[in-house]
N, C-alpha and C positions, 0 to 999 in steps of 0.2 A: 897724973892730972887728967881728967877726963876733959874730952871735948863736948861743945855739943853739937846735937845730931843737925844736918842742914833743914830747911823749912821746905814744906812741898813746892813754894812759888818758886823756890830757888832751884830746887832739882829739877822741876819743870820746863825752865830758862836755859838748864846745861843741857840739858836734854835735845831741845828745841837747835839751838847752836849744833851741837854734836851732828844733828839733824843735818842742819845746811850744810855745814862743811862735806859732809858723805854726797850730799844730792850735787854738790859743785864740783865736788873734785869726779862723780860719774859723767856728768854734764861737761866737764873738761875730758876727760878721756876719749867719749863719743865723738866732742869734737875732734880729736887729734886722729880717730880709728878714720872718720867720715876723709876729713884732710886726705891719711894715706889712701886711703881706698880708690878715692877720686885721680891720685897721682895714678895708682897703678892702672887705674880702668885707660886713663888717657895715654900711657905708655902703651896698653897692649896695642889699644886702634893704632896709634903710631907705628906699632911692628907691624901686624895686620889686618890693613885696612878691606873694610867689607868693598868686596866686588858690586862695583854699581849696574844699575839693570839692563844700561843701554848701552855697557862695553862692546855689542856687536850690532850695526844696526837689524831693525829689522826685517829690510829688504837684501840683506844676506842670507839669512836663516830658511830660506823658500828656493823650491825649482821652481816655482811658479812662471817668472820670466821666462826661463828655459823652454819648461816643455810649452808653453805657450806659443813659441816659435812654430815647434817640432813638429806637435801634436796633429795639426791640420795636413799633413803629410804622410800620417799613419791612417792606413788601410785596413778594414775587416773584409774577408773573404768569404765567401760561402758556395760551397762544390756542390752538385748534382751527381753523385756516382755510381754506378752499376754496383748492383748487390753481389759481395763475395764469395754468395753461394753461386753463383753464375758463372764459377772460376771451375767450379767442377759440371763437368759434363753429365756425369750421373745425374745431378740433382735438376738437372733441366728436364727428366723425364716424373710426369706427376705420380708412377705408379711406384717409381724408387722413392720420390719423393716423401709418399704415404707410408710407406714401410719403414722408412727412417726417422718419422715421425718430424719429418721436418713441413711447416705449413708456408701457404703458399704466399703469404705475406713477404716471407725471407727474399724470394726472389724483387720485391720491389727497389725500386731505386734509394737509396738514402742521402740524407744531407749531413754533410761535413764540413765544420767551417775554422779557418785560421783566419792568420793577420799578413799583412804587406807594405811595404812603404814606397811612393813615388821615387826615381834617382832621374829621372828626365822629363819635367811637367810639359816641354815641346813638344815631346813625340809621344806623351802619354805610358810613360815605360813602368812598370810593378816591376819589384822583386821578392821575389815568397819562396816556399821550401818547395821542393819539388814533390815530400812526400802529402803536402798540403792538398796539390792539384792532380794525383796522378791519377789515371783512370778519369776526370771526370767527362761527364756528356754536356755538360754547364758549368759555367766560372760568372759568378757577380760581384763585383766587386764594392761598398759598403765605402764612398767618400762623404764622410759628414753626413748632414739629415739626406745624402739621394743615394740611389743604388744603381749600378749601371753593369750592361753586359760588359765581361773582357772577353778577349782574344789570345788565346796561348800562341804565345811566339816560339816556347823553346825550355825545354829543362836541361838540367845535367844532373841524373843518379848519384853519380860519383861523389860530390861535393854538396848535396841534396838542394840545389837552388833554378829557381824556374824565372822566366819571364813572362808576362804579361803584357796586353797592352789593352787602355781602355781610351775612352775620348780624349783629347787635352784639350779640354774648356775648365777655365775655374783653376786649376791646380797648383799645387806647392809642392815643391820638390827639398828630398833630404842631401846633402853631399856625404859620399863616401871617405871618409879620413883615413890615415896610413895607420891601421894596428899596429905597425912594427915599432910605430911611437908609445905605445900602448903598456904601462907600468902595473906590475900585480900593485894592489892598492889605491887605482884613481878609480875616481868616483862615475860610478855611470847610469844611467834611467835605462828600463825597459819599456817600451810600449805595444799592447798588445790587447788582443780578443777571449781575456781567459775562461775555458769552461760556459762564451757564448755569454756573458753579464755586460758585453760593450765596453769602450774602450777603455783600458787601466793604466794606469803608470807606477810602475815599483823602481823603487831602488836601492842599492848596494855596492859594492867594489869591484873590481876586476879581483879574482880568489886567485889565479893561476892563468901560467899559458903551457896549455897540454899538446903533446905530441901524439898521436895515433901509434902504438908500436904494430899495428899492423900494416899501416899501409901509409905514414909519414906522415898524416893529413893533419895540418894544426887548429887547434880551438881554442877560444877564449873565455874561461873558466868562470864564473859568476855568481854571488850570493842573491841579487835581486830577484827576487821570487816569478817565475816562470813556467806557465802551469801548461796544462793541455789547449790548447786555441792560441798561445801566443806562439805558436810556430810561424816561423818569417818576418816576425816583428824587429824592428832593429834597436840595437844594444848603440846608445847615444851616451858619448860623453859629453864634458863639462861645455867642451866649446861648441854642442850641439852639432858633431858629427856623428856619423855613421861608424863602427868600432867593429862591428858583428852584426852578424842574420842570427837571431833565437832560430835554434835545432833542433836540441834536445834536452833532456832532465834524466838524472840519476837519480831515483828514487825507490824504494819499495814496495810503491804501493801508485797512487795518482795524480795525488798531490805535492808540491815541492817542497823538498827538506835542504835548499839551500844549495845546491849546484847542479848550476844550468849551463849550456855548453851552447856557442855563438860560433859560425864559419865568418874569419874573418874577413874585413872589409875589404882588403887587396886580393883575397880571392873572387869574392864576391865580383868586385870589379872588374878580373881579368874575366870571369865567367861570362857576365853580362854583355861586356862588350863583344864579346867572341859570339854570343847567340842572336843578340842583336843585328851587331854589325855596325854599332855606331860611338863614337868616345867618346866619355861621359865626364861633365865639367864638376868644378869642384865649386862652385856656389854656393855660399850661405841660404840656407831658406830663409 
């Protein structure tokens, strides 16, 4: 028995139904995907939550305070020194001079400049490297915007550290701290005169504390960058002492690749007092 066939308005209508049902039951699933989605978004912040931006203030984040202290206490130097060709006696005669093709310019004086810092603003005292000041015929000393003559009191070769001494009007003084408190990895500021561009402040760690195998002498090893001019600049830790005199750099070439070598501060100190002649207080600047 044959049926008959449905009418278009009728297949139209199933069609249409068939319709909804699909787009509801999509429309439902969406929402159950959206549902889970959202659970799991808020689970994960719940495990890990984003680091807010002000977890550390931001007058931590700065030496600023610090060297701010410090800084009016750091010294630039700058020597007058007899020409090295003066060291040889031949080249004081012009006629060797001219045969060796050396001119006469060479015999003039040159200038040579490091760093220093106050340890006594009473009696006017500097501390700088002995190779900073040796030979010269002139020592000035560079505090803030004035410049003033010093007065060499006294070096010691040995230990490469010199004293000074300049007016004591105006002045800030640094304190010498105990190195022997002194941990590979605290943090500490250089201050200094590098390559003559005025005064710089770098910093880095304490790297090592080295022993001289030749002759016992100890140093305090250092990543903060320390160039040529910050000789005798002082190596200051966190609590804005005196740690190390800047001495030298191990390098290749002239510029610094990361260690710098500082005589430390108890030397420094016995040094001092012994060429002075006077004990030096431990004062905050």
């Amino acid at each position: 028995m044959s049926q008959d066939s449905p009418s278009p308005s009728r297949s139209r209508a199933f069609m249409a139904a068939l319709l909804s049902i699909c787009a509801l039951g999509s429309f439902a699933g969406g929402a159950v995907m959206s549902a889970v989605s959202e659970r799991e978004e808020a689970r994960a912040a719940t495990m890990s939550p984003s680091i807010p931006v002000d977890t550390v203030p931001l007058n931590q984040l700065t030496l600023a305070p610090l060297v701010e202290r410090v800084a009016p206490a750091v010294v630039n130097i700058a020597v007058l020194q007899a020409s090295p060709y003066l060291q040889n006696p031949l080249l004081r005669d012009p006629y060797y001079r001219l045969f060796m093709g050396v001119p006469d310019e060479a015999l003039a004086p040159r200038m040579s400049a490091g760093s220093g810092f106050i340890v006594d603003a009473a009696r006017g005292l500097v501390v700088t490297n002995h190779h900073v000041i040796a030979n010269a015929r002139a020592i000035a000393v560079g505090i803030g915007n004035r410049q003033v003559e010093a007065e060499f009191v006294g070096s010691d070769p040995r230990t490469d550290l010199a004293v000074l001494r300049v007016p004591p009007r105006g002045l800030r003084q640094l304190s010498l701290g105990d190195a022997r408190r002194t941990h590979v990895g605290d943090y500490v500021v250089a201050i200094g005169n590098p390559f003559e561009v005025g005064q710089t402040v770098t910093s880095g760690i304490v790297s090592a504390i080295r022993t001289s195998s030749s002759d016992g002498r100890r140093y305090i090893q250092t990543d903060a960058a320390i160039n040529p001019g910050n000789s005798g600049g002082p190596l200051i830790n966190m609590r804005g002492e005196v740690i190390g005199v800047n001495s030298a750099i191990i390098t290749p070439g002239d510029g610094n690749v990361g260690i710098g070598l500082a005589v430390p501060s108890d030397v420094a100190r016995a040094v001092v007092e012994r060429i002075a002649g006077v004990s030096l207080t431990r004062s905050a600047v």
